[in-house]
N, C-alpha and C positions, 0 to 999 in steps of 0.2 A: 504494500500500500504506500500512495505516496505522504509526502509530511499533513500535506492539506488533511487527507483523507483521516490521518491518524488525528489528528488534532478533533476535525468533527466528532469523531467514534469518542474522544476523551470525552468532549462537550456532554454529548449526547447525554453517554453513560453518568455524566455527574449531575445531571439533571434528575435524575431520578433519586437522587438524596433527598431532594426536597420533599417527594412522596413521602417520607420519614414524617416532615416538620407541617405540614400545610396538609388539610381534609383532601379526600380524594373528590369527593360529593358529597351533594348540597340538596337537601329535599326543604320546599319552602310550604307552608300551609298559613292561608289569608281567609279570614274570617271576621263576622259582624262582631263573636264575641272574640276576639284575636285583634283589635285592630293592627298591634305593634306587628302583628304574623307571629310563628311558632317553626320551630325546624328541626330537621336533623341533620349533624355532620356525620358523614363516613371518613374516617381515618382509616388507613392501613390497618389496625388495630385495635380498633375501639370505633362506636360509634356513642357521639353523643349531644345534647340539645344545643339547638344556636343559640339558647339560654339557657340559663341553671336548670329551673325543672321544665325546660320542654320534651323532654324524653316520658319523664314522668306523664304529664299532660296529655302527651299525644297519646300515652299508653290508655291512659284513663277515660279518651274518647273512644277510643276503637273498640275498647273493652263493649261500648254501650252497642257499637253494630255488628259486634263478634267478630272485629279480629285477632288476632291472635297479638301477646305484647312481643315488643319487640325484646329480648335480653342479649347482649353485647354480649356475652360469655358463652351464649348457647350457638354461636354463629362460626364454623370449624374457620372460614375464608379470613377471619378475623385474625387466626393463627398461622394460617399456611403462606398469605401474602407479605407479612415480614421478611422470612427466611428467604422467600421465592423472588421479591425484588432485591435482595443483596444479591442471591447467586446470578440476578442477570447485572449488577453492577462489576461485579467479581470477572463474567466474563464477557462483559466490554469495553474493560480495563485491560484485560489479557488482549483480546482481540485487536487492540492498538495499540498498545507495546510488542507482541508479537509481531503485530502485520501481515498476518493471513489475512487475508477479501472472504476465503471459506467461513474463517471465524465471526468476519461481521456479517455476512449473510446470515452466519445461523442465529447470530444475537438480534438482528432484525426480524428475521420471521421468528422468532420466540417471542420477542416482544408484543409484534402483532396478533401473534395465536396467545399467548399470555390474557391479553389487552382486550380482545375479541371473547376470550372464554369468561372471561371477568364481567363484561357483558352482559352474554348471554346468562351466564345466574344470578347474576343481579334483575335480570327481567324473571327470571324460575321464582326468585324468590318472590322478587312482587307479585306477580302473576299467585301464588300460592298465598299470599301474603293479603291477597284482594278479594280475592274467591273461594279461597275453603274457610268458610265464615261458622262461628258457632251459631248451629241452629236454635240454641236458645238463648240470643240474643234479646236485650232488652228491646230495642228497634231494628225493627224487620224490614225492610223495602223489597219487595219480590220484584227478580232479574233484575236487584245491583249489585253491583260489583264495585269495589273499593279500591280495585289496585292502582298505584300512582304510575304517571309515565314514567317512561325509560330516560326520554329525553323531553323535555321542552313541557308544556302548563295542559289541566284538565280542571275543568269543572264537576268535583263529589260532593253531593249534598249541595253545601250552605260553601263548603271548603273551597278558593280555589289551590289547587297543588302545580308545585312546580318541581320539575325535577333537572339538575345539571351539572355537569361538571363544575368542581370546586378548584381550587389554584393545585392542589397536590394532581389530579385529574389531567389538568394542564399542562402541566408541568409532565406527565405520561405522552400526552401528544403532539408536546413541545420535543421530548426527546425523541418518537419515534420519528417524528418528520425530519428532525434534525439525525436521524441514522440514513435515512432514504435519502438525502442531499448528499450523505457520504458514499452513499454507492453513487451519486449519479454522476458526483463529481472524480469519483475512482475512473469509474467509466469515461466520461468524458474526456480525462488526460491521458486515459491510453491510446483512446481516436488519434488525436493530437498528435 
């Protein structure tokens, strides 16, 4: 690889430190009795309110249309994506000081399939999270569904929900584009 190329891969990969420091996701909940709004951060490892007791609160709502509470400790992904973003910082750091191309190839499509599967059970969860509702629920609405978007705002109930990348999130799409530059521009200097 050349210097250029290696320096991107360094970038890339140290971007994803920030995932450590800054939420991954952001779910926003806007309400008559809410006016301030109520939220939840996703962390790497933990999730919890974009206030002191908004966890609590949101729990204490969903409880009344039988969803399930949310518990931060009960959630495996809470544990698995710590160790799982160092090993891809571990080798995008190898991947540029070595200067294999094979090596950032495969730290890029990791990242992507990583990035993508993270995703996709993040929609499992909501999705299960929306719709397998305790039938004895205080309020009942026949054919609702509670689940929040994946990406971008919905109107449930009274609630409006938003759902999106938070600055750690960003910071995941900031590094993967910033690896794709690094291939593009590998590429491009070899044309050259």
């Amino acid at each position: 690889m050349k210097n250029k190329t290696k320096i991107l891969t360094i970038c890339a990969t140290l971007l994803l430190i920030l995932a450590y420091i800054f939420p991954l996701w952001r779910i926003d909940l806007h309400a008559p009795q809410y006016p301030e709004g109520i939220g939840l951060k996703i962390w790497i490892n933990q999730i919890t309110g974009k206030n002191p007791n908004d966890l609590r609160n949101i729990n204490g709502l969903n409880h009344y249309i039988g969803m399930k509470e949310i518990i931060p400790e009960s959630i495996p992904e809470l544990k698995i994506m710590p160790p799982l973003i160092g090993l891809m910082i571990i080798l995008g750091i190898v991947a540029a000081v070595v200067g294999k191309k094979y090596l950032l190839y495969t730290w890029l499509i990791l990242m992507i399939f990583i990035t993508s599967a993270g995703l996709i059970d993040f929609y499992l969860w909501e999705y299960d999270y929306g719709h397998n509702l305790n039938p004895k629920a205080a309020i009942k609405i026949s054919g609702m569904s509670y689940q929040p978007p994946l990406i971008g705002s919905k109107q449930l109930l009274n609630m409006r929900t938003s759902s999106w990348p938070d600055m750690g999130g960003w910071t995941l799409i900031l590094s993967i584009s910033l690896g794709m530059y690094a291939v593009w521009v590998e590429k491009r200097d070899k044309q050259s």
